[in-house]
N, C-alpha and C positions, 0 to 999 in steps of 0.2 A: 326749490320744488321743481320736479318733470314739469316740461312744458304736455299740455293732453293729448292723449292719441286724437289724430284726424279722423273724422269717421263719414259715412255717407252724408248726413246730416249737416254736418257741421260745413261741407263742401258746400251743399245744397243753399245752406245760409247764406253764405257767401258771395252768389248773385245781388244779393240786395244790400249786406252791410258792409262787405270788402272784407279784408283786399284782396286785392285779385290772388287767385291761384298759381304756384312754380310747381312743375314736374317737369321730372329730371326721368330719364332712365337709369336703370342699374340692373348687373347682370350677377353681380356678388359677393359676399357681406362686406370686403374690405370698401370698397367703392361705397355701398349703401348706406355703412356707418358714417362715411365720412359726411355724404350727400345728406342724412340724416341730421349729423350734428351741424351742418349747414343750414339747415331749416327747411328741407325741401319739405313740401305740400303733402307729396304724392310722388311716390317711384313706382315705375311704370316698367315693369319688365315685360320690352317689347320683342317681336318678334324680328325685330330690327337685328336680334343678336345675331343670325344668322348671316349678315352681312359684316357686322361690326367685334363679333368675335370669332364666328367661322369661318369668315371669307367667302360667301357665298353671293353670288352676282347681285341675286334677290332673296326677299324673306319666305319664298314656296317653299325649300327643304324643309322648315323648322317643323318637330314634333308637337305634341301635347307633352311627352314626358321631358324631352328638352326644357322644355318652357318650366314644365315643375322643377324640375332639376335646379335652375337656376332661382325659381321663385322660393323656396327652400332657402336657399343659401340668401336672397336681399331679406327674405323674411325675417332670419335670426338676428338681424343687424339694426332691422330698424325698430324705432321703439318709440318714435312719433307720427311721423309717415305714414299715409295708407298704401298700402303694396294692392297694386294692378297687375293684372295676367293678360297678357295678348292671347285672344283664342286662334292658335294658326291658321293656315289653309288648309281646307279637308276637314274641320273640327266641329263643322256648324252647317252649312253650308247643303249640307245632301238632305234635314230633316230636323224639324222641330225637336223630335225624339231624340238625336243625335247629337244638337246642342244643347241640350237638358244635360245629355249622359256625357258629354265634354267638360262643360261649365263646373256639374257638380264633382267629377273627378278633381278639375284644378284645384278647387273650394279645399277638398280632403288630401289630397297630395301636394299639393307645391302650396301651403302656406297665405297664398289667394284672401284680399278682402273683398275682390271683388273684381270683374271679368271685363275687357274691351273685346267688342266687335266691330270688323267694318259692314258697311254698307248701310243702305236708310230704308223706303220703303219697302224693299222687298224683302227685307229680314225684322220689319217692327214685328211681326208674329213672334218671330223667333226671341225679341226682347222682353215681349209681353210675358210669354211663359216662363221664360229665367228669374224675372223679376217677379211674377205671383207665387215662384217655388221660391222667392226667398237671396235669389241669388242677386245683388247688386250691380248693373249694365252699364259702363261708359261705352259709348256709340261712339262713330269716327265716318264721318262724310267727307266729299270732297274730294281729293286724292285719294288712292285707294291703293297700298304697296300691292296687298295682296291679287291684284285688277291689274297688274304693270302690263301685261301681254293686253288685254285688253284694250285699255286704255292707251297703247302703243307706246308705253315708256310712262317717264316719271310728268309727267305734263299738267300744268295749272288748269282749273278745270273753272268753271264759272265766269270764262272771260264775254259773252255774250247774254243777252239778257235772255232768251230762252234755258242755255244750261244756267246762270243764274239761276231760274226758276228752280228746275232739277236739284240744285244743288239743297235750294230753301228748302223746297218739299219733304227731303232725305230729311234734314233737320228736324223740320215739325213732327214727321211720322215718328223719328226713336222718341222726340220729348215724351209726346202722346202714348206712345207706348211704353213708356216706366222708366227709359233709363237717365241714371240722376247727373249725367254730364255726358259734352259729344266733341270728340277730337276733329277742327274743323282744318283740313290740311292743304296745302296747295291751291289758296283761292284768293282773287282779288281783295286789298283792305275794304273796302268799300262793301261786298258781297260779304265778307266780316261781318262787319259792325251792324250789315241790315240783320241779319239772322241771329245777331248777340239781342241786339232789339226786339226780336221776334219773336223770341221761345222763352219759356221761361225755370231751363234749367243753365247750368253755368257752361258755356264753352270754352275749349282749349283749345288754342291756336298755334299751329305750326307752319309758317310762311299764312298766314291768315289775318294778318296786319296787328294793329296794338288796340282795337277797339275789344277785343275779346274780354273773356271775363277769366283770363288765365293766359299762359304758356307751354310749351312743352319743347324741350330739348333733350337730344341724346346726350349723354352726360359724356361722352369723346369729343365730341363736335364742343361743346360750349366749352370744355379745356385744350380746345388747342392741340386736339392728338392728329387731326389730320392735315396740316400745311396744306397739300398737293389738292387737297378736294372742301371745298366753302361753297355750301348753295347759298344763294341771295339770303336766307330768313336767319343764316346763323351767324349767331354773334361769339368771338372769341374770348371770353372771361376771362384766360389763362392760359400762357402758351408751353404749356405739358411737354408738347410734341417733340421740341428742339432742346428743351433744357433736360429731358430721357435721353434721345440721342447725347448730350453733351457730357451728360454723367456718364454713361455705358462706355464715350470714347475715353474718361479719364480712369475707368476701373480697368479698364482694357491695357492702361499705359502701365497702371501701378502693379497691374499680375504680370506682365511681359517683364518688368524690370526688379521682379522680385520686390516692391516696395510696400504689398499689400500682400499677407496680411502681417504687420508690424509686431510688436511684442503685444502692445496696448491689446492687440485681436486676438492673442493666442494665449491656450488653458500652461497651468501652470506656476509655478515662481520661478524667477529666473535666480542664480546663486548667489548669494551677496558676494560683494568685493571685497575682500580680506586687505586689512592697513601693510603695505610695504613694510618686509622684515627687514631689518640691520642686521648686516654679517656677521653669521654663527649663532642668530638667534634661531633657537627651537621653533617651527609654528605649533600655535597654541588651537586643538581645537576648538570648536562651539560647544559649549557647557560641559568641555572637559575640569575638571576636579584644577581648583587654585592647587601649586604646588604647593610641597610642608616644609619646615628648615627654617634657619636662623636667615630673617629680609638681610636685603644688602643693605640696609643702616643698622643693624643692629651686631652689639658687638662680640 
């Protein structure tokens, strides 16, 4: 029997009977399905893609239809998982009205169970009405990608007890305001586990120490795709990165030397090998006619 689909709900439970929550990102069905039949939680198609499939410095470029685009594509794949939409930069941010009319767009175009925003108090309005239209809210405090200029780069946030505060505050405001999980990123373990204690919806932590009441990782970073770049929080499950390279240089050797692709690759039957004739014998074709006549034993 299917394991059940994950649902708000059932997340929601979770704070209190376990186990804690895995989300993984995923940008598209092959990945998804796979993140899926692995048991992930929750895929999180983050706005992160913008860095980690476009190559963009930061996550500012990314669209709304981007994000569908790709939510579309983990949607079809997953069939346990709750699929999450990152709402970009620009998407929410100018008016309550305009993240209504974001939110419900992702919901009906990208496949969407439900929506992440950054920032805490000064956007619970904005979560308050997503969530009384219906629409389900994972919040994100703490670090804030789409804040990078801001916040002067990628920087831990919470390291004193005043931003502490700040940090806590952001937290309590989305719980208070409907939404049923909040992505706590870039903050001391300690300032963690005070605000996993505090609130009483499930958090996800990304460099947010191990008291949280979940995970979250880019599903590149946790296989090992990027050697050259490991922040402090990521853990390497798999190392993808070198064993891609290592196949790429052995396909590369077997097309150069003509060794790929083999018969075993190629359409076709190859001719059978006909048994060595004795001199002066006729060859016999394939389902040519037995000759007629008196056999050579008969008298």
């Amino acid at each position: 029997m299917k394991d059940a689909k994950i649902t708000v709900p059932a997340l929601l439970a979770r704070k209190h009977t376990g186990p804690k929550i895995a989300v993984l990102t995923a940008y598209d069905a092959t990945m998804a399905r796979l993140l899926d039949q692995g048991g992930a939680d929750v895929l999180l198609v983050g706005d992160s893609l913008g860095m980690v499939v476009q190559g963009q410095a930061n996550t500012l470029p990314v669209t709304v239809d981007e994000i569908c685009y790709h939510g579309r594509a983990v949607a079809r794949a997953a069939h346990r998982a709750h699929v999450v939409g990152d709402m970009p930069f620009g998407s929410y941010q100018s008016s309550v009205e305009h993240a209504l009319a974001s939110a419900a767009h992702m919901l009906k175009t990208g496949g969407f169970e439900a929506v992440k925003l950054e920032g805490g108090v000064r956007f619970a309005e904005h979560i308050r009405a997503l969530t009384s239209a219906g629409i389900p809210v994972m919040a994100h405090v703490g670090l804030l990608p789409q804040s990078v200029h801001a916040m002067g780069g990628f920087r831990v946030q919470g390291k004193d007890e005043s931003d502490a505060e700040r940090v806590l505050a952001d937290a309590i405001a989305v719980a208070e305001a409907g939404a049923y999980a909040v992505v706590l990123e870039g903050i001391p373990a300690e300032l963690g586990q005070r605000i996993t204690e505090r609130i009483t919806i499930p958090t996800i932590g990304i460099g947010a120490g191990p008291g949280c009441d979940g995970q979250v990782l880019v599903c590149y970073d946790f296989l090992g795709m990027y050697p050259d770049f490991k922040p402090k929080f990521v853990k390497y499950f798999a190392e993808l990165g070198s064993q891609i390279v290592a196949a790429t240089q052995a396909y590369v050797r077997e097309v150069q030397a003509g060794e790929f692709p083999s018969a075993a690759q190629s359409f076709g039957s190859s001719p059978k090998k006909q048994p060595a004739l004795e001199t002066g014998q006729k060859p016999v074709l394939p389902g040519a006619p037995k000759p007629y006549g008196p056999a050579g034993d008969e008298s």
